[in-house]
PyMOL CGO cylinders between C-alpha atoms (Angstrom):
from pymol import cmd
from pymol.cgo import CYLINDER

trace = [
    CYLINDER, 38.50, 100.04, -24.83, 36.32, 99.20, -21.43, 0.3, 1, 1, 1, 1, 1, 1,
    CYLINDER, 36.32, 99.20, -21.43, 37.18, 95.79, -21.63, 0.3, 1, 1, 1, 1, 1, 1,
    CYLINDER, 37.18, 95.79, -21.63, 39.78, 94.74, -18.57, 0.3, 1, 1, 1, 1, 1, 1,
    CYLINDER, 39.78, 94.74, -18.57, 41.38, 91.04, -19.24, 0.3, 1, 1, 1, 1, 1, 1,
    CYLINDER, 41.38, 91.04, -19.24, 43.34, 89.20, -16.54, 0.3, 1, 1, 1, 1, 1, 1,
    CYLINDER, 43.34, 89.20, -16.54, 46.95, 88.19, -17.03, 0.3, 1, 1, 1, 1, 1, 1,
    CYLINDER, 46.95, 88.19, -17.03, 46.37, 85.24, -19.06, 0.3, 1, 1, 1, 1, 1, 1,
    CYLINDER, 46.37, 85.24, -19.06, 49.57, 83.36, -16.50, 0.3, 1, 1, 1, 1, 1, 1,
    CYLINDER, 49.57, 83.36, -16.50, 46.89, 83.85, -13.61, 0.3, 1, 1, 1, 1, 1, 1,
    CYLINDER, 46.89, 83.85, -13.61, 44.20, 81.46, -14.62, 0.3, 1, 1, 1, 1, 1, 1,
    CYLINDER, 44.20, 81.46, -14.62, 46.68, 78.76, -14.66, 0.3, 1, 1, 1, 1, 1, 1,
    CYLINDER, 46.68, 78.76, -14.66, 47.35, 79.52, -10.99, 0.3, 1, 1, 1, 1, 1, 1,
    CYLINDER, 47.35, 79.52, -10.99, 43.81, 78.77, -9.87, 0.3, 1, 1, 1, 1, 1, 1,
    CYLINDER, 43.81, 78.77, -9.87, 42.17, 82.18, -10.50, 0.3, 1, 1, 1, 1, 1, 1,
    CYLINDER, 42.17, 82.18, -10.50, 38.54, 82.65, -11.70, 0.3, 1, 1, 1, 1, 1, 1,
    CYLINDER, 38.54, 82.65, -11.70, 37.44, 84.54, -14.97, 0.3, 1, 1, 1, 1, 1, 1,
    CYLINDER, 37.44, 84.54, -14.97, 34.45, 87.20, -14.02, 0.3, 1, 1, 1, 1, 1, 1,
    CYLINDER, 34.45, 87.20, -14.02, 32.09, 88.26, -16.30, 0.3, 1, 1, 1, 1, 1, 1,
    CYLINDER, 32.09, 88.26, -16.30, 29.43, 90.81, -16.50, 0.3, 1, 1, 1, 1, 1, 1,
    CYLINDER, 29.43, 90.81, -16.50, 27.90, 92.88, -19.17, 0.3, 1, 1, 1, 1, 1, 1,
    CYLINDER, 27.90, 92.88, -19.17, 26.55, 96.91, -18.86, 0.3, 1, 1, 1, 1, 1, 1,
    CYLINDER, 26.55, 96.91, -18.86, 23.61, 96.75, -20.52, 0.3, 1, 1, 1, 1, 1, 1,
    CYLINDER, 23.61, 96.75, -20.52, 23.55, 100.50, -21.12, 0.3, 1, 1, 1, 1, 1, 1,
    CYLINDER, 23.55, 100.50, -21.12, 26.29, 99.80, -23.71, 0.3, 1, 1, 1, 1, 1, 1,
    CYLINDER, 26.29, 99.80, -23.71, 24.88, 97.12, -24.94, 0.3, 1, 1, 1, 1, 1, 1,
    CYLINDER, 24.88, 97.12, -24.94, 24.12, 97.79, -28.31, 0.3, 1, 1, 1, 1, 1, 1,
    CYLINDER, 24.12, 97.79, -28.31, 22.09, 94.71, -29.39, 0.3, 1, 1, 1, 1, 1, 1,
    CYLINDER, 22.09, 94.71, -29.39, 24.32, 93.29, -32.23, 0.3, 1, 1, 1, 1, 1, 1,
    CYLINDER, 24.32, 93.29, -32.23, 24.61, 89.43, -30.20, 0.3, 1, 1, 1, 1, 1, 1,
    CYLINDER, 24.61, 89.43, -30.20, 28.32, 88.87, -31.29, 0.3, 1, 1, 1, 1, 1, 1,
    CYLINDER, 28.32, 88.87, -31.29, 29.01, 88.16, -27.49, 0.3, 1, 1, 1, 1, 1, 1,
    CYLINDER, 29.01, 88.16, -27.49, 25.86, 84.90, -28.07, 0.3, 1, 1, 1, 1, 1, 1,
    CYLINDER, 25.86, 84.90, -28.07, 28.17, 83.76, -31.40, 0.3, 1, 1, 1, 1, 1, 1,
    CYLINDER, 28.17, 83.76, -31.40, 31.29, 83.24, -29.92, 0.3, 1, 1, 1, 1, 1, 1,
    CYLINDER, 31.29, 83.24, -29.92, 30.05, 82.14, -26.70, 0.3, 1, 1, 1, 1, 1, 1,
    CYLINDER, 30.05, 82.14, -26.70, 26.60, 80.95, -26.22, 0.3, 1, 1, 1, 1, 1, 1,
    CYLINDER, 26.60, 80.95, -26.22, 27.01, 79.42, -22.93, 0.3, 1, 1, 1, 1, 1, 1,
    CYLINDER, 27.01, 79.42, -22.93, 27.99, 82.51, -21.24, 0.3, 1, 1, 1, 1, 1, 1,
    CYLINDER, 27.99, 82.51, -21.24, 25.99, 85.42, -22.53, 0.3, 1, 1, 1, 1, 1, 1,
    CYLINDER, 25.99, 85.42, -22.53, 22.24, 85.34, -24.10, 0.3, 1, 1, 1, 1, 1, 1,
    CYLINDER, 22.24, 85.34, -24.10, 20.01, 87.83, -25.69, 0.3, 1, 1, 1, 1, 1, 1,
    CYLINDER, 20.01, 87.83, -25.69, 16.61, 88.57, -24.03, 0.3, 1, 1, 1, 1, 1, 1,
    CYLINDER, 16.61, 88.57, -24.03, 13.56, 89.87, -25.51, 0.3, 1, 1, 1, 1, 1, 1,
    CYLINDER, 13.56, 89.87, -25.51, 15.10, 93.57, -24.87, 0.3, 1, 1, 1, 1, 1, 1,
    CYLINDER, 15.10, 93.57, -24.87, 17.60, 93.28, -27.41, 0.3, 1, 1, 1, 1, 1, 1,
    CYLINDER, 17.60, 93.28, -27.41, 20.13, 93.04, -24.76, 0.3, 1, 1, 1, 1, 1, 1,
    CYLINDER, 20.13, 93.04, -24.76, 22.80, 90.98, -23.86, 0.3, 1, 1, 1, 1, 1, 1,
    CYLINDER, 22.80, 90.98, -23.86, 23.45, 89.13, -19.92, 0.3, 1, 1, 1, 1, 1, 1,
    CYLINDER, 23.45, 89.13, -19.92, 25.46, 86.44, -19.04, 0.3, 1, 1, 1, 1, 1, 1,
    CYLINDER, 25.46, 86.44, -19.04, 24.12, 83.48, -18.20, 0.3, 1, 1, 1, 1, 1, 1,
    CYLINDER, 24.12, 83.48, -18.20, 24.76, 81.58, -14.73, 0.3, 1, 1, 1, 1, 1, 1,
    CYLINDER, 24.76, 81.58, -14.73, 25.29, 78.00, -14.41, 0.3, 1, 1, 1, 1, 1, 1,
    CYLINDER, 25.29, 78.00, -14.41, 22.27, 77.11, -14.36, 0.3, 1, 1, 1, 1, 1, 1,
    CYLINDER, 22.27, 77.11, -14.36, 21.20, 79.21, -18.07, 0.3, 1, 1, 1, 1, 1, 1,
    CYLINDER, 21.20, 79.21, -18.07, 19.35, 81.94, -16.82, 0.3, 1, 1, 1, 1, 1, 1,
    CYLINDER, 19.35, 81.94, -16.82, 19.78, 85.09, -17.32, 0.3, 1, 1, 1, 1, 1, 1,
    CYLINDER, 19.78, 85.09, -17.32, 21.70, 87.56, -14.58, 0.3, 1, 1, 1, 1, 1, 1,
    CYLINDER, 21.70, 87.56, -14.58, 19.70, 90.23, -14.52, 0.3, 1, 1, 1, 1, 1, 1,
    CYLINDER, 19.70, 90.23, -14.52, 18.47, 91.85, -11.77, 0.3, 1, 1, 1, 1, 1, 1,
    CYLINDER, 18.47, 91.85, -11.77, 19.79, 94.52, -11.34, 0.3, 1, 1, 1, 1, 1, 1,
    CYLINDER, 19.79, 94.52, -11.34, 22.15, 93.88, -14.25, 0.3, 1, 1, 1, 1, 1, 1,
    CYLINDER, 22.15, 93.88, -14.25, 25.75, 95.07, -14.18, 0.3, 1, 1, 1, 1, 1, 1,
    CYLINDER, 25.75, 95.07, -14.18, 28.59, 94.79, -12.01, 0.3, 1, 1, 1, 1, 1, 1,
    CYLINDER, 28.59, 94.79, -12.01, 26.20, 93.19, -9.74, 0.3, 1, 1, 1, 1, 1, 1,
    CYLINDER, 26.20, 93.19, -9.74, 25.26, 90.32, -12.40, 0.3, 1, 1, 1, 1, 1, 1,
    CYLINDER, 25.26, 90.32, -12.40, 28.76, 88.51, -12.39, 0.3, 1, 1, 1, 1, 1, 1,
    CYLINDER, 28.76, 88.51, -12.39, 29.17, 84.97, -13.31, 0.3, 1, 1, 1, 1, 1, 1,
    CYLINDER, 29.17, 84.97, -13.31, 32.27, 82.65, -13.55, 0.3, 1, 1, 1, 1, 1, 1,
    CYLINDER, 32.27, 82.65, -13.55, 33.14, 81.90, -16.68, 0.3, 1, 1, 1, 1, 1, 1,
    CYLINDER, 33.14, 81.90, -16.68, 34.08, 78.22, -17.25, 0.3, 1, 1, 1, 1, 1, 1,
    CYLINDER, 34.08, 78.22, -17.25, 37.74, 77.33, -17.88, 0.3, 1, 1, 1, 1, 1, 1,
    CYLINDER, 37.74, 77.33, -17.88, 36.93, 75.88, -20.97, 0.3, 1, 1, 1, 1, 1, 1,
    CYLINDER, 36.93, 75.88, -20.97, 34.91, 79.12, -22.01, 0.3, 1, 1, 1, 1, 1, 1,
    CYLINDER, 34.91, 79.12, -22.01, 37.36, 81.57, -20.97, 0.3, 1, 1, 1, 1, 1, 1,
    CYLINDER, 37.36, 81.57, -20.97, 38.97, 81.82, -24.90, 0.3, 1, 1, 1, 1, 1, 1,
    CYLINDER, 38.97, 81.82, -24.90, 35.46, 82.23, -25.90, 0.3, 1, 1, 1, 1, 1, 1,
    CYLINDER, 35.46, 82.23, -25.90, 34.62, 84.96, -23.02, 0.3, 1, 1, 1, 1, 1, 1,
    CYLINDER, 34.62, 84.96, -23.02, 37.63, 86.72, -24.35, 0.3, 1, 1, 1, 1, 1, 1,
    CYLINDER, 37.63, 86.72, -24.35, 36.77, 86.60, -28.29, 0.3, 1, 1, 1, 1, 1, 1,
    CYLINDER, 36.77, 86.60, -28.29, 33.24, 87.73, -27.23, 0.3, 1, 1, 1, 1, 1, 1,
    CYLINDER, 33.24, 87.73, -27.23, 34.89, 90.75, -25.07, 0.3, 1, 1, 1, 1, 1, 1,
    CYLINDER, 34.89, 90.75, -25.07, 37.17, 91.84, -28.08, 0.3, 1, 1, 1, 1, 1, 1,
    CYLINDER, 37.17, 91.84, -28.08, 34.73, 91.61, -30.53, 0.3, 1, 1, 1, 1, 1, 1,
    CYLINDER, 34.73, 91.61, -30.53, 31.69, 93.71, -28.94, 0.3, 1, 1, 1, 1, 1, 1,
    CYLINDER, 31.69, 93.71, -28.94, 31.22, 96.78, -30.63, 0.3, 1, 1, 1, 1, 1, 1,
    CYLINDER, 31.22, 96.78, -30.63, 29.49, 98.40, -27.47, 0.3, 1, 1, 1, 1, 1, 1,
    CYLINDER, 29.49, 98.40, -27.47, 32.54, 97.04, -25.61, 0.3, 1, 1, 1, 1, 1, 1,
    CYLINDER, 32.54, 97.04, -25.61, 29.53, 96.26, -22.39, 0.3, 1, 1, 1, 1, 1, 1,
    CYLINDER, 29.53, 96.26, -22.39, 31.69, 93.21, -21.68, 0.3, 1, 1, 1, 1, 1, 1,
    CYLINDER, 31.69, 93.21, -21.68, 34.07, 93.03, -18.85, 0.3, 1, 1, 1, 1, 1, 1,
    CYLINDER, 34.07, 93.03, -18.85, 36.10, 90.26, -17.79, 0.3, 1, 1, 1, 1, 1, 1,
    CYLINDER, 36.10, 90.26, -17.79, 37.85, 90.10, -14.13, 0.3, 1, 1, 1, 1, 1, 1,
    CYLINDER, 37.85, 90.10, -14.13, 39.77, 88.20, -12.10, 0.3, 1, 1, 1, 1, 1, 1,
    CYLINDER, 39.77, 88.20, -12.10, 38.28, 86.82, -8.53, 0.3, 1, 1, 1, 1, 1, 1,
    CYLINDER, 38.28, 86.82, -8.53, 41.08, 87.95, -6.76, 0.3, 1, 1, 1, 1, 1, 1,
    CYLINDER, 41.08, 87.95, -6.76, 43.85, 90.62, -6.70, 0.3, 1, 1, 1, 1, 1, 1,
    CYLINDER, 43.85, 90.62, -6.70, 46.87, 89.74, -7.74, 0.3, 1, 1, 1, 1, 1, 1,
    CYLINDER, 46.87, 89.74, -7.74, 49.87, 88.54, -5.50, 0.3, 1, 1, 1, 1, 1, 1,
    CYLINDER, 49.87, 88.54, -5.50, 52.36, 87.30, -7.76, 0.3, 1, 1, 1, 1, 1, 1,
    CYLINDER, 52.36, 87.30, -7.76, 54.98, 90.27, -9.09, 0.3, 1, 1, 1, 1, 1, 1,
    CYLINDER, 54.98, 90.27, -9.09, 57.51, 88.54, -11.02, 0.3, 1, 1, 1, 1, 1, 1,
    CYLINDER, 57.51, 88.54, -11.02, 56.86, 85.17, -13.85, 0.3, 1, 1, 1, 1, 1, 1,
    CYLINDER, 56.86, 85.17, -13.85, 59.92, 84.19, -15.51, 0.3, 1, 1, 1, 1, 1, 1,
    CYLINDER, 59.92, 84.19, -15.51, 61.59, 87.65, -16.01, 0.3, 1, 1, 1, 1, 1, 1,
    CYLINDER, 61.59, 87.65, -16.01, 58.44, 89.80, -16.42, 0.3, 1, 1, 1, 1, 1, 1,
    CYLINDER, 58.44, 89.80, -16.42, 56.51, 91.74, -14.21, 0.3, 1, 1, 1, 1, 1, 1,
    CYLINDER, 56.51, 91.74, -14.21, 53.14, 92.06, -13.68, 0.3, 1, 1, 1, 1, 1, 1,
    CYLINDER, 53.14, 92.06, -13.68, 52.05, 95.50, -14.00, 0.3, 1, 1, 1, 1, 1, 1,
    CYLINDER, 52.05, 95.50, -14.00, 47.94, 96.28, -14.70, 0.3, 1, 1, 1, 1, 1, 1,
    CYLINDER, 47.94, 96.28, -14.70, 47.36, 92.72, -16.09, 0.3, 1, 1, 1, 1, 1, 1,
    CYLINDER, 47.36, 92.72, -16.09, 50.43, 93.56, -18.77, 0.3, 1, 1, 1, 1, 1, 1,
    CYLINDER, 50.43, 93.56, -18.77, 53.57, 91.90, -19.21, 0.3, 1, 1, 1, 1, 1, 1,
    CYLINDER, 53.57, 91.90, -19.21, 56.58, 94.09, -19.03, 0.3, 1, 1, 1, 1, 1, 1,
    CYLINDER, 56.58, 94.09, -19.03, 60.18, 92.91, -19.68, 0.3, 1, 1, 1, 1, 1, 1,
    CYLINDER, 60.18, 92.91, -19.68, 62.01, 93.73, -16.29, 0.3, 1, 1, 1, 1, 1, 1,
    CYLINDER, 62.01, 93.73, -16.29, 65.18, 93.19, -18.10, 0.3, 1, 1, 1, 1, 1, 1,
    CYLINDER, 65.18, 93.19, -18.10, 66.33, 89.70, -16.09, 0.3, 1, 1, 1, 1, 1, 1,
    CYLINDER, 66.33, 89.70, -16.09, 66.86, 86.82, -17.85, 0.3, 1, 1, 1, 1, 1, 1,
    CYLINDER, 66.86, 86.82, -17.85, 65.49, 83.53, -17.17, 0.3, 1, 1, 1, 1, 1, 1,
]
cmd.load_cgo(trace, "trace")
């Protein structure tokens, strides 16, 4: 799967959720606009683009290069949307790299948890 999803620890640390959509995977179906109409749209291409905040479409040029912030109180949505798309042409990112290399006895490795065998 395309799909990259921050460490869900770092957006309680102040990070930003990224979100942008490759429209050449897009394949049309609009299960990104059911879980999370506030984010993503369809246009009259039969494509999907996120939305920014002000609801219109990110589109030019599309991409990597269309990025919004997701809203905190959107990111489960985001997420549902992301793991649900059968094109997978959504990505979520953080807005910054991470810094932070050990939470409570795990370490961060590639936005996965791994057990580095300390206890808390």
């Amino acid at each position: 799967m395309k799909t990259t999803i921050p460490c869900p620890f770092r957006l309680d640390w102040g990070c930003n959720m990224l979100v942008w959509v490759d429209q050449d995977l897009c394949t049309g179906d609009g299960l990104c606009t059911d879980h999370c109409p506030d984010v993503f749209m369809l246009l009259e291409d039969g494509l999907s683009y996120v939305r920014d905040s002000a609801g219109s479409a990110c589109n030019d040029p599309g991409g990597r290069a269309s990025c919004v912030t997701v809203p905190p109180r959107l990111v489960d949505q985001a997420i549902a949307a992301a793991l649900d798309c059968p094109g997978e042409c959504i990505f979520l990112e953080d807005d910054e790299p991470a810094e932070i290399n050990d939470v409570d006895g795990f370490d961060i490795v590639d936005a996965e948890l791994v057990d580095s065998g300390v206890d808390s």
